[in-house]
DOKETOR-788892 format. One line per 2 residues: number of its first residue (from 1); their letters; for each residue y, x, z of C-alpha. Coordinates in pm, whole numbers. Each point is the difference from the previous one (the first is absolute). Layout:
BEGIN
NUM = A = Y,X,Z | ...
//
This chain:
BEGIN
1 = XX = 1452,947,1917 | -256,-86,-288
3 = XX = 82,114,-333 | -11,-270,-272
5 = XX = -85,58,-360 | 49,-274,-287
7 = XX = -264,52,-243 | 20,-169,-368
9 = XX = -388,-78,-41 | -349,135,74
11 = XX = -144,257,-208 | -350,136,26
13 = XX = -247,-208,262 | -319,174,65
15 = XX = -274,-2,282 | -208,313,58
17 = XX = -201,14,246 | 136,-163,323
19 = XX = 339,26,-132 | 251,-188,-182
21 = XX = 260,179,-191 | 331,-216,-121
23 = XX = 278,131,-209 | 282,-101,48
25 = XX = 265,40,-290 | 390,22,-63
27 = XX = 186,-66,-360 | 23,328,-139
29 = XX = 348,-68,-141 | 184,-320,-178
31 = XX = -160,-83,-330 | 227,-59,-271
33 = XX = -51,-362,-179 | -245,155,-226
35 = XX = -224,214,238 | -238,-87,240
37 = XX = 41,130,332 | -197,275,149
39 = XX = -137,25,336 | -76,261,202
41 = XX = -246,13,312 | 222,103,276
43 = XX = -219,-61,318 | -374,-89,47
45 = XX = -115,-175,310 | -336,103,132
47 = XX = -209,-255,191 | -340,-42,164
49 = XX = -187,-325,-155 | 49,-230,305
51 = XX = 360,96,-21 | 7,-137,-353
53 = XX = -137,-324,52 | 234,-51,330
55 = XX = 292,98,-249 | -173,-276,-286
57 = XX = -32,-250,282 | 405,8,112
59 = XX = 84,44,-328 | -242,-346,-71
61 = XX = 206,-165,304 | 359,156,-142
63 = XX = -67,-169,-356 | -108,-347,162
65 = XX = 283,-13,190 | 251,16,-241
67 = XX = -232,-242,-276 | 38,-250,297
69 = XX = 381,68,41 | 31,-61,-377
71 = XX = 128,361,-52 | -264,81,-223
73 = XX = -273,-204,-210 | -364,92,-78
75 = XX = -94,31,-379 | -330,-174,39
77 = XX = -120,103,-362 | 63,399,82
79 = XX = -176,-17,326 | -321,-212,-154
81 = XX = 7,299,-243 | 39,271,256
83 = XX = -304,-159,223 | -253,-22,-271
85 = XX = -186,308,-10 | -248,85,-247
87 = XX = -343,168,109 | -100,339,-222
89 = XX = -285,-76,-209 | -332,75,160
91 = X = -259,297,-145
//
């Protein structure tokens, strides 16, 4: 049997080396209407780099699928944002 997990969101993402470390996190507790909630990092999934880029590929195909089934709709202004990447200033 494989054990599920439901995670809340992704903490920490960081690539050392030939690895890729993921957080995954969990709501800490409820918030009441005035707080905002608190996460904590409850499991971290350790990858090799090709791994990573198989997982960004199905994850690619995953999100097409459902913007072609209407279940979910690209926000073209975020993702011009999110692609334009600006170079460090040169020495």
């Amino acid at each position: 049997m494989i054990k599920e997990t439901f995670v809340d969101g992704i903490g920490n993402l960081a690539v050392q080396a030939a690895l890729a470390r993921i957080e995954l996190t969990q709501l800490e507790k409820l918030p009441s209407a005035d707080e905002k909630p608190t996460y904590l990092a409850s499991h971290r999934l350790v990858m090799g780099i090709e791994t990573l880029l198989r997982l960004h590929q199905a994850l690619d195909e995953v999100v097409k699928q459902l913007e072609d089934k209407g279940m979910i709709k690209k926000n073209i202004e975020k993702a011009s944002r999110n692609k334009s990447v600006s170079k460090p200033p040169t020495p």
